[in-house]
N, C-alpha and C positions, 0 to 999 in steps of 0.2 A: 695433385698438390693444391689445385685450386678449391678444390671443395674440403679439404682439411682446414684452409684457410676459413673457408665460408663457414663451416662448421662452427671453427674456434673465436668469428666473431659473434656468431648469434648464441654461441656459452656467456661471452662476454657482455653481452649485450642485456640477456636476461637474467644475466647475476648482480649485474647492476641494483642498488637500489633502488623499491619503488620511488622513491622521493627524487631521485633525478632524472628517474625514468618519464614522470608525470609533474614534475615541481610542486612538490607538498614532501611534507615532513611525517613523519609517522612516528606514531607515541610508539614507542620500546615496548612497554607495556601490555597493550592492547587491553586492560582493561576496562571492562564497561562502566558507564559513569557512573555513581550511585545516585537514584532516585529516592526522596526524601516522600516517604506515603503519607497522602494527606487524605481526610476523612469522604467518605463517598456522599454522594446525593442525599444517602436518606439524614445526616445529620450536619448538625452546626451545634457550636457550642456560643449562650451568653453567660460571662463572666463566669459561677460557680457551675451552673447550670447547661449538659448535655440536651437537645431536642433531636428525635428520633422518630421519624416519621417513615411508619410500614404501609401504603397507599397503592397496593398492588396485590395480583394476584400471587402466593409463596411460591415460591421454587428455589433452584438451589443458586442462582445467583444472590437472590436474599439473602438465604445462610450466610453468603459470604460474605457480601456487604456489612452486615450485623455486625459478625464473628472480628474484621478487622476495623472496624470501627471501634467498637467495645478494648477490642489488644489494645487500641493508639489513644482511646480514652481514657483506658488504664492507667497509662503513663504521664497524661495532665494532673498534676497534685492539686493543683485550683477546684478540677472540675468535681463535685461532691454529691451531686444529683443527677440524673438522667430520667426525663421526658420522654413516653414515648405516646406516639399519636397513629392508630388506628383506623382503617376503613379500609376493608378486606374481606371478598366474600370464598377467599380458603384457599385452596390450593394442596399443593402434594403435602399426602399424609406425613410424610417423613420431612419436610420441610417446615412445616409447624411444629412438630416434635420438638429437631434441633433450635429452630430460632428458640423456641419455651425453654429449654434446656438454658441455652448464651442467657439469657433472660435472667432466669434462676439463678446461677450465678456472679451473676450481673452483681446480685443484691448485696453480696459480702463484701461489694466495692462500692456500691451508691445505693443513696435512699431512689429507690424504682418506683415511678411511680406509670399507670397504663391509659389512656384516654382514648374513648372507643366515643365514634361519628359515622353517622352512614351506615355501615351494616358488618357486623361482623358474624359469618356464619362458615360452615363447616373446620377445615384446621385453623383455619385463624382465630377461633373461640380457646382452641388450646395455648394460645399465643395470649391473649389477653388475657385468662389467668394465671400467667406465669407467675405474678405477683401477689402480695396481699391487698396494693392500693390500686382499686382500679374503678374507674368511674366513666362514664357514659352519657352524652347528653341525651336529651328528652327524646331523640325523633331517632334516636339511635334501633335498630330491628338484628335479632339475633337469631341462628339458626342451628339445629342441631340433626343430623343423617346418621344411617349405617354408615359402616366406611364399605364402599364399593372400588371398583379396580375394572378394568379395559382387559379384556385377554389377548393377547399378541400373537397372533396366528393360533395355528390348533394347537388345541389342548386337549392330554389324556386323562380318564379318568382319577390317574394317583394325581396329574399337575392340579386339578381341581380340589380335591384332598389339601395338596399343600397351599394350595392359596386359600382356603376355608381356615386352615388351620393360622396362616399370617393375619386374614383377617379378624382370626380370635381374640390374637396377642394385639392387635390394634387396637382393637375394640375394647378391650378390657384396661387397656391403661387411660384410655378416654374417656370413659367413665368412673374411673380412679380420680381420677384430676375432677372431674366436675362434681363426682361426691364429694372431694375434700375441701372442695371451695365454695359450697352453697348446703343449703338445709334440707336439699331431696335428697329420697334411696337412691340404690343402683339402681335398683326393678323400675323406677320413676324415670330416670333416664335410659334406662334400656326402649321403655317404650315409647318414648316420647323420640330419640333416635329411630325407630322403628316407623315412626308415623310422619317421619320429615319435617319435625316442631320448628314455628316460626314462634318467633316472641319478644315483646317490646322491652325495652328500657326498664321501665317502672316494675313489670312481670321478673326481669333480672335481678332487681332491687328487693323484690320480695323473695324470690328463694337467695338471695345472699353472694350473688354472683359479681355485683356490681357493690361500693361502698357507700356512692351516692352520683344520685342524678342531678347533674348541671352541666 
C-alpha cells in the first residue's frame, strides 16, 4: 500500500506544471522569437547608397553573406545603388562564380558599380567583372591561372578524366567572361592563364577590363 501511495505522489508530483515545479511561467506557445536579419559585416547602407566590401579570401560563407545581404537590400526602396569594394587574391572556383552570378543580377535592381584595390587575382577577377562599371586604382595588381584543384586521397585513372573534364567546363566559362569584358581572344587568355599572368591597373585598362583608373 505504501509504495502505491509513493508511486501516486511522484505521478502527482511530475504532472505538476513546470512553472510551479520551478516558479516560472511558460509561454503556451513555445514559439521561437522572431529575429529581425540585419545586414552582415561586409555591407552598410548611406542614404540611397549600398557599400559592399569583399576583402577576403571567397568561399561559401561569402556566397552567403552577399546572397542575404543583396535579398534584405532588395527590400530598402531608398537604397538605388550598390558599391562594391574589392581586394581579394581568389579563392574557390565555385565561390566566385556564385558571388558573379548575385552580382549580375544585382544589376536589374541597382546601378552596380565594382572598385578593385590591392590585388585581385585568380576567382576573384571573375567577381569583379560581374559588372559593366568597374574601376581600379593605380597600384591595383591582377592575376590570371589555370583553374587547378587538390586531389583527395587516391584517385583512379577514370576520377582523373572526370576532373580534366570539370576543369574544362571551368575553364571555358573563365574565359568566356574575360573575352566578353576586354578586347583580347580566347587563345590570348588561354595562354596568358597558362603562364600565371600577373598584370597592373593601367595594363587592365588597356585590354578593357577596367573602365578607368582612380
Amino acid at each position: 500500500m505504501k509504495k502505491i501511495i509513493v508511486l501516486l505522489l511522484s505521478i502527482l508530483f511530475f504532472a505538476l506544471p513546470v512553472g510551479l515545479c520551478f516558479g516560472e511561467s511558460i509561454d503556451k506557445t513555445m514559439a521561437v522569437p522572431f529575429t529581425e536579419k540585419q545586414l552582415s559585416d561586409l555591407t552598410f547602407v548611406i542614404k540611397d547608397t549600398a557599400h559592399m566590401s569583399i576583402y577576403s579570401t571567397l568561399s561559401l560563407l561569402d556566397e552567403k553573406k552577399v546572397y542575404d545581404d543583396l535579398q534584405l537590400l532588395d527590400d530598402m526602396v531608398a537604397v538605388k545603388k550598390l558599391k562594391v569594394f574589392m581586394n581579394s587574391p581568389g579563392g574557390g572556383a565555385y565561390s566566385g562564380f556564385a558571388i558573379a552570378d548575385q552580382l549580375k543580377r544585382a544589376t536589374d535592381r541597382f546601378e552596380v558599380s565594382i572598385y578593385a584595390s590591392g590585388v585581385i587575382a585568380s576567382a576573384a577577377v571573375m567577381v569583379f567583372i560581374a559588372t559593366e562599371d568597374r574601376y581600379a586604382s593605380e597600384d591595383t595588381f591582377f592575376m590570371v591561372h589555370e583553374v587547378a584543384g587538390e586531389p583527395s586521397g587516391q584517385m583512379s585513372a577514370t576520377d582523373v578524366k572526370r576532373m580534366n573534364v570539370l576543369f574544362d567546363i571551368l575553364t571555358a566559362r573563365y574565359v568566356k567572361n574575360l573575352v566578353s569584358h576586354s578586347n583580347k581572344t580566347e587563345n590570348e587568355w588561354q595562354e596568358m592563364m597558362k603562364a600565371e599572368t600577373w598584370f597592373s591597373a593601367q595594363d587592365a585598362l588597356d585590354w578593357g577590363l577596367v573602365k578607368a583608373v582612380k
